[in-house]
C-alpha positions as CSV (number, residue, x, y, z in Angstrom):
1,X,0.0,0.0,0.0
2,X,1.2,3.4,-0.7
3,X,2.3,6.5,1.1
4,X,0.2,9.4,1.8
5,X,1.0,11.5,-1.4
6,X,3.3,15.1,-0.5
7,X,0.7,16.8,-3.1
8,X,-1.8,16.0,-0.6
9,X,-0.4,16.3,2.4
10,X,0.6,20.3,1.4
11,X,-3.2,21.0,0.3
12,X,-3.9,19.7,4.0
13,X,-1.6,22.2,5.2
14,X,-3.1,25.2,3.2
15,X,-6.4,24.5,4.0
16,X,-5.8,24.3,7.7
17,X,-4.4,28.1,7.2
18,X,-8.2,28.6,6.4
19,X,-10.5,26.8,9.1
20,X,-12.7,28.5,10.4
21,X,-12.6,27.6,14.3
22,X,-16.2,29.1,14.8
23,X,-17.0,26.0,13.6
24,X,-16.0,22.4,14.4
25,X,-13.1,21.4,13.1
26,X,-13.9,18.0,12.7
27,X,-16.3,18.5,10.2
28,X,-14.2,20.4,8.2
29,X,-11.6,18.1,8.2
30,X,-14.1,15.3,7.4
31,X,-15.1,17.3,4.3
32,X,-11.8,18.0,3.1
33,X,-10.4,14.3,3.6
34,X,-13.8,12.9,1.9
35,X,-13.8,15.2,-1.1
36,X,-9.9,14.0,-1.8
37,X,-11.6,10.3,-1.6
38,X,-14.3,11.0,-4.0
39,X,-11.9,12.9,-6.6
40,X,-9.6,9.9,-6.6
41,X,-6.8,12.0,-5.3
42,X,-6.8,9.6,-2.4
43,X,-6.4,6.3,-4.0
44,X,-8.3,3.0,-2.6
45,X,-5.7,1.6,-0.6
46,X,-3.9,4.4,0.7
47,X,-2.8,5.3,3.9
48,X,-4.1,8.3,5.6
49,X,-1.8,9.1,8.7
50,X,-3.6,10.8,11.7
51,X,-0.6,12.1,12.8
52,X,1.0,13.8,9.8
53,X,-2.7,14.8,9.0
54,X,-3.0,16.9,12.3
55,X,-0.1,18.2,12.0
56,X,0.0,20.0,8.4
57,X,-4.2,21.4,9.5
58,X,-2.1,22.9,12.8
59,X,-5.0,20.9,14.9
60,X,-4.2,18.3,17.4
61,X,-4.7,14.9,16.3
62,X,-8.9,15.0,18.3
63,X,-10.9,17.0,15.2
64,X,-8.5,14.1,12.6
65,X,-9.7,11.0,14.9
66,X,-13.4,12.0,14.8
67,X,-13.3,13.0,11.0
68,X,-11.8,9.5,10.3
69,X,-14.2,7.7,12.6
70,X,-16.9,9.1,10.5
71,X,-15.8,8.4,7.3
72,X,-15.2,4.6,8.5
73,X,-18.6,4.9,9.7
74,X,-19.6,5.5,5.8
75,X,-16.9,2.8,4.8
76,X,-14.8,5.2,3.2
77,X,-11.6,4.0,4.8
78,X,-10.8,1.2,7.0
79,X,-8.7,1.1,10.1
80,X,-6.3,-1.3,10.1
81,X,-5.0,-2.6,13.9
82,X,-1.4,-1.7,14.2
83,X,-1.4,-0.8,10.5
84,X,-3.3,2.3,10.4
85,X,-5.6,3.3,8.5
86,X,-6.3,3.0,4.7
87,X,-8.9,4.5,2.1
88,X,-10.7,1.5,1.3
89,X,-11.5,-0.2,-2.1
90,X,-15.0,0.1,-4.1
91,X,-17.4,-2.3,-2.5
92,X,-19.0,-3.5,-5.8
93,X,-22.0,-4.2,-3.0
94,X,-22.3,-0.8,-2.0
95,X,-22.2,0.8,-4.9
96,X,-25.1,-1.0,-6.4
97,X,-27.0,-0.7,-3.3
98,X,-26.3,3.2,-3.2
99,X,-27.6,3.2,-7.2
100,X,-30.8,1.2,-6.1
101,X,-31.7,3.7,-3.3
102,X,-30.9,6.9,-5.7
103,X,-33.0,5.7,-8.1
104,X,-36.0,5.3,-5.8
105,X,-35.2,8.6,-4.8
106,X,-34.8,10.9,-8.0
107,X,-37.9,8.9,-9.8
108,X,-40.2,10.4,-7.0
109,X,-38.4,13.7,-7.4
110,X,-39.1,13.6,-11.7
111,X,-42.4,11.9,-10.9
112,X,-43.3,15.1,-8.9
113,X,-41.7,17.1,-10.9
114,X,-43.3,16.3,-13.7
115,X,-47.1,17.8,-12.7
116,X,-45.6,21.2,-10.6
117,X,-42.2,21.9,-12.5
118,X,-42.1,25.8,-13.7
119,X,-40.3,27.4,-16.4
120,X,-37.8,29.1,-14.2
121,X,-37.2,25.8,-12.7
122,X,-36.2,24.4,-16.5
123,X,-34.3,27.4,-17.2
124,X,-32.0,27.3,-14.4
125,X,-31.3,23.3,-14.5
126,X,-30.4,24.3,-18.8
127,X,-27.5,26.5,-17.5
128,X,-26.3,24.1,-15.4
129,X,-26.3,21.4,-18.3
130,X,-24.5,24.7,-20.9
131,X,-21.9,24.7,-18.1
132,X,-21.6,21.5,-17.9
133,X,-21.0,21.5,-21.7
134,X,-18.4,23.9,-21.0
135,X,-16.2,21.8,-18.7
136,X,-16.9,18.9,-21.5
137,X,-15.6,21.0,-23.7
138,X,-12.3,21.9,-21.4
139,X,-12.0,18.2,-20.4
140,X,-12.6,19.4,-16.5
141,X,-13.4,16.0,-14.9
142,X,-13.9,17.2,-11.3
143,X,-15.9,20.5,-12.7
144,X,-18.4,18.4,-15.1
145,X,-18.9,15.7,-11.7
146,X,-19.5,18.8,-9.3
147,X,-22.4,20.5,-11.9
148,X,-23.7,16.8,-12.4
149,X,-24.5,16.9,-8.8
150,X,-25.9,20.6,-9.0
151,X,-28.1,19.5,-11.8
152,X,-29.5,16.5,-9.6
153,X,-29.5,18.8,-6.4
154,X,-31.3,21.5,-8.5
155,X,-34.4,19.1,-9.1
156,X,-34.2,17.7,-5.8
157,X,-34.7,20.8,-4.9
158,X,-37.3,21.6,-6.7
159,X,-39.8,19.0,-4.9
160,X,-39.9,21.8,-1.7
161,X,-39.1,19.0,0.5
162,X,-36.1,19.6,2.2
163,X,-34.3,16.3,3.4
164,X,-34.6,14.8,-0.2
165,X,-31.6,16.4,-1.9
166,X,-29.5,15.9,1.4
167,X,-30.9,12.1,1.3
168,X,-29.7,11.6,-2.7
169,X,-26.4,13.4,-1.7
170,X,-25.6,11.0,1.0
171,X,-26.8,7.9,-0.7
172,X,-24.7,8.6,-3.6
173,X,-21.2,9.0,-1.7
174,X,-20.2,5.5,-2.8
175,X,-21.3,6.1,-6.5
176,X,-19.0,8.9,-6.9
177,X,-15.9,7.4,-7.2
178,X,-17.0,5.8,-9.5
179,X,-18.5,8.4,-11.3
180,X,-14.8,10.2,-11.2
181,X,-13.4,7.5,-13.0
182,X,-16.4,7.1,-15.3
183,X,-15.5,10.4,-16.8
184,X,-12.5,8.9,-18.4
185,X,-14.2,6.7,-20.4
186,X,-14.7,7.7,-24.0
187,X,-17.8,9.2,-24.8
188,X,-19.3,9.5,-21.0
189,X,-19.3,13.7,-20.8
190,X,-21.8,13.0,-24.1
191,X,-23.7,10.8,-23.0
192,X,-24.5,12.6,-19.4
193,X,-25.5,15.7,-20.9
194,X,-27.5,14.2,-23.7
195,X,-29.3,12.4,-20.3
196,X,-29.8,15.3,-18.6
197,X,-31.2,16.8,-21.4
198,X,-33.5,13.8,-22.4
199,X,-34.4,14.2,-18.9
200,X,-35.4,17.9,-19.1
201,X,-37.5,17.0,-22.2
202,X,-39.6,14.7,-20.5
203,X,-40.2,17.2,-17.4
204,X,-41.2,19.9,-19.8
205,X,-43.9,18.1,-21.5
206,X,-45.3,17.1,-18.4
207,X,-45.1,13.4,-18.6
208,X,-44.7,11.1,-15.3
209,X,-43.8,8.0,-17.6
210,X,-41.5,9.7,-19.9
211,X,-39.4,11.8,-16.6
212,X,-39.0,8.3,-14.9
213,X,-37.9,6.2,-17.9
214,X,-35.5,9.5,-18.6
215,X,-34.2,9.8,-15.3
216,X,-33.7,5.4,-14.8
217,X,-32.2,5.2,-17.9
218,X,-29.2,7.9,-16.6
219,X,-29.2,6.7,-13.4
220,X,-28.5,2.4,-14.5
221,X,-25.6,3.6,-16.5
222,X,-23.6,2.5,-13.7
223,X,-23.7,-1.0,-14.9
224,X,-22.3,-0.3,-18.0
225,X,-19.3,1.4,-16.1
226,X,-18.8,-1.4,-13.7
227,X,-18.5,-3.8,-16.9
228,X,-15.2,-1.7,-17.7
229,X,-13.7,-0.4,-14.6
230,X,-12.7,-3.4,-12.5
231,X,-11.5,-4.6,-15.5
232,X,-8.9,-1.3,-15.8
233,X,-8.4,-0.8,-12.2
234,X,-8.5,-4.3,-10.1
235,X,-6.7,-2.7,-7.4
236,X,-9.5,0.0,-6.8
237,X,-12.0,-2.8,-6.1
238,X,-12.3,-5.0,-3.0
């Protein structure tokens, strides 16, 4: 297993220049370790040091124990005894289970959706999908992931029920590795944005049927992914 990378260890420091000690630190911490996780700039498999990590935030080494107890709480790494502790490897398990729950999640929000969505609504979720475009277009992997969220959060929001889009954004945390990767793969900034649009198409004519078939059909392109990526990454998966 490999070393906790100097790239990362330097970002750790810079961003502990900037916690904001009004709040918890933990939770910061937590954020910052998980969204390094998610972008694949923390392999599977690597180590994460407690020590080195409270050091470069300036913290002591409390606010980096609870952020990693969380985040093995969610499975994103796994503590080793008198090893330490490790990001750990895509759960092929999880990650369908967190597709199956999303799903059943965002085809109530497009099934609502569907009978109360306004124009303003459409509009704003079409800019997201013309920036989206725009980070295609500039090969931005991490950019075109973070406005694929905004668009789902966007109709999440939508609904006027609160919890849903923080629901769909927790589910999801063991899809979006994944998804990271996924964005590698020739063809996949295409084929999201012609989704989301297919997806917008069906909301604006007002059909139920049409929005959930749209918004399935995105949302079990996961399988096609996990055809591929064990195959070019074995080491990633458990």
């Amino acid at each position: 297993m490999s070393k906790q990378p100097l790239k990362f260890l330097d970002k750790a420091a810079a961003y502990g220049k900037q916690l904001d000690y009004s709040r918890p630190a933990s939770g910061q911490i937590y954020g910052f370790i998980r969204d390094a996780i998610v972008s694949m700039e923390l392999e599977p498999g690597q180590l994460i040091s407690e020590t080195a990590l409270a050091t470069k935030f300036g913290v002591s080494r409390t606010p980096v124990r609870e952020a990693l107890i969380k985040l093995s709480n969610l499975a994103f790494v796994e503590v080793l005894p008198q090893r330490g502790t490790y990001v750990s490897r895509l759960s092929m398990e999880k990650i369908l289970e967190a597709r199956f729950i999303r799903e059943a999640l965002e085809v109530s929000v497009v099934s609502h959706l569907a009978e109360n969505i306004d124009a303003q609504s459409i509009r704003a979720a079409e800019a997201v999908i013309a920036e989206q475009q725009i980070a295609a277009d500039a090969d931005n992997a991490l950019l075109f992931r973070e406005l694929d969220d905004k668009f789902h959060q966007l109709l999440a929001s939508y609904t006027g029920y609160t919890r849903v889009a923080s629901m769909i954004e927790e589910e999801k945390a063991h899809m979006d590795r994944v998804r990271t990767l996924s964005l590698h793969i020739s063809g996949q900034y295409k084929r999201v944005i012609s989704q989301h649009k297919a997806i917008l198409k069906a909301l604006k004519s007002g059909s139920v049927g049409d929005s959930v078939s749209a918004m399935s059909l995105h949302l079990r392109g996961v399988y096609k992914v996990l055809e591929t990526l064990p195959k070019e990454h074995p080491e990633y998966f458990q």
